[in-house]
C-alpha positions in Angstrom: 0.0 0.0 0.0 1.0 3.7 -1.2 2.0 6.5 1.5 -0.8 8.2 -0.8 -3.4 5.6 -0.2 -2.8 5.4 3.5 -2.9 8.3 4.0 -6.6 8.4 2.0 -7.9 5.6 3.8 -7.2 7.3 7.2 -8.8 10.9 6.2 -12.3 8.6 5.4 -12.1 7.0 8.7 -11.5 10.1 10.6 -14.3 11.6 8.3 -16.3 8.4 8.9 -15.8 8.7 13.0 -16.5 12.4 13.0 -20.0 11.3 12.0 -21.3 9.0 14.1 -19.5 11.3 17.1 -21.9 14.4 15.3 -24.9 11.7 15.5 -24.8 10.3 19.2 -24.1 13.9 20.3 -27.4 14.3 18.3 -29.0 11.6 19.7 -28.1 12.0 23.1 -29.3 16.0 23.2 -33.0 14.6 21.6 -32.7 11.8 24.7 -32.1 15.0 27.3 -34.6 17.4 25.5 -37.2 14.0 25.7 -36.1 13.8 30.0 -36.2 17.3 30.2 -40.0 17.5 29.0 -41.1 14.2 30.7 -40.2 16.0 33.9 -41.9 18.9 33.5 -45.0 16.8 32.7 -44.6 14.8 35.6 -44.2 18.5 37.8 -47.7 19.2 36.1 -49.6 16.1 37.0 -48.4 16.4 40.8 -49.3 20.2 40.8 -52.6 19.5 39.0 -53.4 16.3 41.8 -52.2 18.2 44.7 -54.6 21.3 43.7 -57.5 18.7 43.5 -56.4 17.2 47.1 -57.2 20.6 48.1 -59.9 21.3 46.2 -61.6 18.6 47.7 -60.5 18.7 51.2 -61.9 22.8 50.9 -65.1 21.5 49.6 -65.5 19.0 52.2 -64.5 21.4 55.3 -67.0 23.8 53.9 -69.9 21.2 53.8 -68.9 19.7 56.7 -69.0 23.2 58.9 -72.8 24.2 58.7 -73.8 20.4 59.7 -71.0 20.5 62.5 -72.6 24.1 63.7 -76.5 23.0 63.7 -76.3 19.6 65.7 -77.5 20.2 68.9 -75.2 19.1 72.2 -77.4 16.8 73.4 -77.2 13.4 71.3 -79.6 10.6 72.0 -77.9 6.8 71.2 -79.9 5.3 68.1 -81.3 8.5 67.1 -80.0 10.5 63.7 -79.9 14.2 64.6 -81.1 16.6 61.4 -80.6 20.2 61.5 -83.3 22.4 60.5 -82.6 22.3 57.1 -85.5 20.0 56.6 -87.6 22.6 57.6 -86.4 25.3 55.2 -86.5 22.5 52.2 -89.9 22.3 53.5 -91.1 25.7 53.5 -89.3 26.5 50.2 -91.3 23.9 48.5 -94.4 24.8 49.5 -93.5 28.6 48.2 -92.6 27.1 45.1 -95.4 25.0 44.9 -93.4 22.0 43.8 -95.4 18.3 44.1 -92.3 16.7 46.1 -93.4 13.6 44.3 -91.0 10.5 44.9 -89.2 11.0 42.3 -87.2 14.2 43.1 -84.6 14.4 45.9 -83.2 17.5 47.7 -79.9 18.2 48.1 -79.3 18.9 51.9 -76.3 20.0 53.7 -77.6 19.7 57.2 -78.9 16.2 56.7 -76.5 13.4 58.1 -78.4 10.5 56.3 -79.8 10.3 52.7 -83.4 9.5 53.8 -86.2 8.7 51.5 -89.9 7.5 52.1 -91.2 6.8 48.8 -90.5 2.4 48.5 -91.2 2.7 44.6 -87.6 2.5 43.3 -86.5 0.6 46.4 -83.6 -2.4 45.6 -83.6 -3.9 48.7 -84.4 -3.4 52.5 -82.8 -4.7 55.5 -84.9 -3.6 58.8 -83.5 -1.9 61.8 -85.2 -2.6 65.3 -84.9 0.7 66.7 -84.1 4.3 65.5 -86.0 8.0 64.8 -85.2 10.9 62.9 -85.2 14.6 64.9 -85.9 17.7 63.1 -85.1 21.0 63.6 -89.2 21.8 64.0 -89.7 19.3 66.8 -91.1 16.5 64.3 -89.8 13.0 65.1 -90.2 9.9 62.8 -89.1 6.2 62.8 -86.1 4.9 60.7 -88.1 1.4 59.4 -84.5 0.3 57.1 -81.9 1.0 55.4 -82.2 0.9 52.0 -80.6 0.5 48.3 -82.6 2.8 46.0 -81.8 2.6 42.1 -83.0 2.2 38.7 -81.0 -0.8 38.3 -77.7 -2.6 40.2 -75.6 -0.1 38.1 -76.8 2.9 39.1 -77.6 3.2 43.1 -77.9 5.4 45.9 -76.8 3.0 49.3 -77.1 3.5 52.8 -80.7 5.5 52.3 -82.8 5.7 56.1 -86.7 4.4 55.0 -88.1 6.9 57.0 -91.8 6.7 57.9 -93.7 10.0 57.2 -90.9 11.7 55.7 -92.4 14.5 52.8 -89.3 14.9 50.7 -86.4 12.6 49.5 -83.0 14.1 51.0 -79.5 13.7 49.4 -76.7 14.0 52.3 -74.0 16.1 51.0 -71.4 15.2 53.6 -72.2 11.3 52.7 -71.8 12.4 49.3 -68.5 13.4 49.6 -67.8 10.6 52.1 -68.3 8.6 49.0 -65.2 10.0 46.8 -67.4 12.5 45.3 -66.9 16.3 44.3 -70.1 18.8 44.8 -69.9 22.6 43.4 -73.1 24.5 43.6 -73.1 27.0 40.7 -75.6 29.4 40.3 -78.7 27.0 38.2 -77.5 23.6 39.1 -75.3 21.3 41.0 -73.0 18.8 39.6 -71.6 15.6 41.1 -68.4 14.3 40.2 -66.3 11.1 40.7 -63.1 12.1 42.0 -61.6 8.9 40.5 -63.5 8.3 36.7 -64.1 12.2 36.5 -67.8 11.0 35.6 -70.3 13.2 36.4 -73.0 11.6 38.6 -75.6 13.5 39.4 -77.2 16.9 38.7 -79.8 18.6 40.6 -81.7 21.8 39.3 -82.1 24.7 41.3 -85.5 26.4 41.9 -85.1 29.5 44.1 -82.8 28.4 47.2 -83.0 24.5 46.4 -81.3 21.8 44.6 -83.3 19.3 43.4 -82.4 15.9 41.9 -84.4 13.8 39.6 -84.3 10.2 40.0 -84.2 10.1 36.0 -80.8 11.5 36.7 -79.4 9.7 39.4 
């Protein structure tokens, strides 16, 4: 082999090496660029679930004060305390001369229980022994069960007080939430969301100063 050829052969390999150096530096910048960006991502998703966290413990604190505030300090054992909530729903509805029929429930913040008395859409009943419900106007009633109400196995409300000679249907908030759900009250309806599908559940009208449900949309 030539000094000349040699010398040929070794400016191509150098040429030959300088480009696959050129491509991996390439390469590896488009890797960092990819790591940088996935991190950023990943600092989005923890903001975005630690706002929610928040979110949701705020809503829950908020619903949870006014039913803290209204129970009275004597608590009798067996007996579900109600604020007088009930009694509001009660006198709204008549001002708004709605029917009440069993097929609407009422959104209620200072209700501990979702209670219902119409056994139309009732799933199953297991009876309780003892038990009453206390309102704010000095009515008492007798918790018969507790129920499953739903249009089919898929779609339920659980843990529902039977209540004997209870008017209106009443949707616990507090229970609602205890269930993994997120409530916000805008200024014609409220909304129920699944914290974990993002689904929403439920929405209840509002007429004047009430939220009402329809079992069509439950």
């Amino acid at each position: 082999m030539t000094k000349t050829m040699a010398m040929k052969i070794l400016v191509e390999d150098s040429d030959s090496l300088f480009l696959e150096l050129e491509e991996s530096e390439h390469i590896r910048k488009y890797v960092v660029a990819a790591i940088i960006d996935q991190k950023k991502a990943i600092e989005i998703l923890r903001k975005e679930k630690t706002d929610l966290l928040a979110e949701t413990t705020d809503h829950r604190e908020l619903i949870a004060k006014p039913l803290t505030e209204s129970k009275p300090e004597s608590f009798e054992r067996g007996n579900e305390i109600v604020s007088e909530e009930y009694s509001r729903i009660e006198d709204e509805v008549k001002a708004l001369r709605l029917k009440g029929s069993g097929q609407q429930w009422f959104m209620d913040s200072g209700c501990s229980k979702h209670m219902s008395r119409n056994t139309t859409n009732f799933l199953s009943l297991k009876t309780l022994q003892r038990g009453s419900v206390s309102f704010g106007n000095g009515k008492k009633w007798h918790i018969l069960g507790v129920v499953k109400v739903g249009k089919s196995l898929t779609h339920t409300i659980e843990n529902v007080y039977y209540v004997n000679g209870l008017k209106y249907s009443l949707l616990s908030v507090s229970q609602i939430c205890d269930k993994g759900n997120k409530l916000e009250f805008l200024s014609k309806i409220c909304t129920v969301t699944d914290l974990v599908t993002g689904e929403i559940v439920l929405v209840a009208k509002r007429y004047k100063n009430v939220y009402v449900a329809d079992f069509e949309s439950l």
